[in-house]
C-alpha positions in Angstrom: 0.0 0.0 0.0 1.5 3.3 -1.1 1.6 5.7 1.7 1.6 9.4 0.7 4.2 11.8 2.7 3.0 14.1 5.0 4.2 17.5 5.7 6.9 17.9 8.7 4.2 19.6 10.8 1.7 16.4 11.0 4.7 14.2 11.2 6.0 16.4 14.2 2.6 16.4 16.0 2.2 12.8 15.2 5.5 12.1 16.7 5.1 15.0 19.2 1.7 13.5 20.4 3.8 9.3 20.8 6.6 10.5 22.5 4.5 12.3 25.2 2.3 9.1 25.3 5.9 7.3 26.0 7.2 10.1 28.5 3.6 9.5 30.7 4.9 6.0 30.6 8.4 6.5 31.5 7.0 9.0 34.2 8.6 12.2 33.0 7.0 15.6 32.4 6.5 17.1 28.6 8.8 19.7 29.1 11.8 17.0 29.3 10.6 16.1 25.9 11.5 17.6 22.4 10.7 16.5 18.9 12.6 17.7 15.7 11.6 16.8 12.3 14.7 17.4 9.7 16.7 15.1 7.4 15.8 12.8 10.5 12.9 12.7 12.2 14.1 12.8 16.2 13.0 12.5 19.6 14.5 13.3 22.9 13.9 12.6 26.6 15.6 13.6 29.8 15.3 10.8 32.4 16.0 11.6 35.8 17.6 8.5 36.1 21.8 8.5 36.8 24.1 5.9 35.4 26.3 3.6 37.5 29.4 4.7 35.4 28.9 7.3 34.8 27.1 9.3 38.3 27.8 12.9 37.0 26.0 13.1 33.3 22.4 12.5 32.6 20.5 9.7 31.1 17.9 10.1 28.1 15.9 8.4 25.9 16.5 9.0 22.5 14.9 7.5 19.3 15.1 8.2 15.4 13.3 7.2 12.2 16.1 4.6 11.5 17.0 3.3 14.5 13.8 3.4 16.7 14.5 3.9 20.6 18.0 4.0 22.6 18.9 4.8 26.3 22.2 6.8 26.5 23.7 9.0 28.7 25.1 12.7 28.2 28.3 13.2 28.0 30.0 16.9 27.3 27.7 19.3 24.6 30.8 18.4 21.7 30.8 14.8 22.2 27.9 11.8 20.8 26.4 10.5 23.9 27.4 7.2 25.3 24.5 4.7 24.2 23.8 2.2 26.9 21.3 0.0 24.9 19.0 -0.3 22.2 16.0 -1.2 22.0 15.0 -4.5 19.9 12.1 -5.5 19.0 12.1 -4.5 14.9 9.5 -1.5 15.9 9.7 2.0 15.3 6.6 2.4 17.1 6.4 0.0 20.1 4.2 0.8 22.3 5.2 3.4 25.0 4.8 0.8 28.0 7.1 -1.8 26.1 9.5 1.6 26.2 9.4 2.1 29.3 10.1 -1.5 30.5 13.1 -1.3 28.3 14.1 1.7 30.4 13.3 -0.1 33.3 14.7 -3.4 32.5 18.3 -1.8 31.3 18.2 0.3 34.2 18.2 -3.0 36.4 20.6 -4.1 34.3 18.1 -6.7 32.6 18.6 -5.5 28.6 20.7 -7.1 26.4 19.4 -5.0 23.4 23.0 -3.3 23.5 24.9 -4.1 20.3 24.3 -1.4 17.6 21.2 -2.7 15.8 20.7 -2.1 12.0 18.1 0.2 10.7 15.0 -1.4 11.2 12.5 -2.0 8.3 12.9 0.7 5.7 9.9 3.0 6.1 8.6 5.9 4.4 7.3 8.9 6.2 3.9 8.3 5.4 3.9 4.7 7.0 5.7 6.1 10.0 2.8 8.8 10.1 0.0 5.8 10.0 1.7 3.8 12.5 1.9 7.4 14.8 -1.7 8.8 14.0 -3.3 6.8 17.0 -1.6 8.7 19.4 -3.0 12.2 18.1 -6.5 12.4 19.9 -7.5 15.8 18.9 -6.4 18.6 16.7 -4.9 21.6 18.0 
């Protein structure tokens, strides 16, 4: 089924609209999220969580249109952050509780999703919108 592209602005609020439903999950506020839609469409959240190794930086959930979801931590502003684990599963879209037990389980040191996974199933932008649009509940 051909899915036709939608403009940056319903893929951000599509996305906008998951990722909150995944920081409710996760138990962080809204304002620890952000969503950019570029080359690469990209989420961000800041977990209050600290990392064993690394007690001084801060943990966050990250995810992209390629990859799907990935807890790293911060390192300094010039430098890639330090991922800790992917998640696996094959989804872009997994369901934000099956996110958070990721966080959860990796926290407890219970993930073994930490290799670097390949992209997962090519997708276009208008399939990634359908798999997002039953997270946006009303316009705005």
């Amino acid at each position: 089924m051909e899915h036709p592209e939608p403009d940056a602005r319903n893929l951000e609020r599509s996305l906008g609209e998951y990722v909150r439903a995944v920081a409710a999950a996760v138990g962080v506020p809204d304002e620890s999220t952000t969503v950019e839609i570029s080359d690469t469409a990209t989420a961000y959240l800041g977990l209050p969580q600290r990392w064993i190794d690394r007690p001084d930086h801060d943990v966050m959930l990250v995810w992209n249109e390629r990859r799907g979801w990935s807890l790293a931590v911060e390192t300094d502003p010039a430098e890639d952050p330090v991922v800790i684990a992917h998640h696996d599963g094959g989804d872009l879209v997994p369901d934000p509780r099956a996110v958070a037990q990721f966080v959860t389980d990796t926290a407890a040191g219970r993930h073994t999703g930490r290799k670097r996974p390949g992209p997962v199933a090519a997708t276009t932008r208008g399939a990634l919108a359908e798999r997002l649009s039953p997270y946006v509940h009303h316009p705005r």
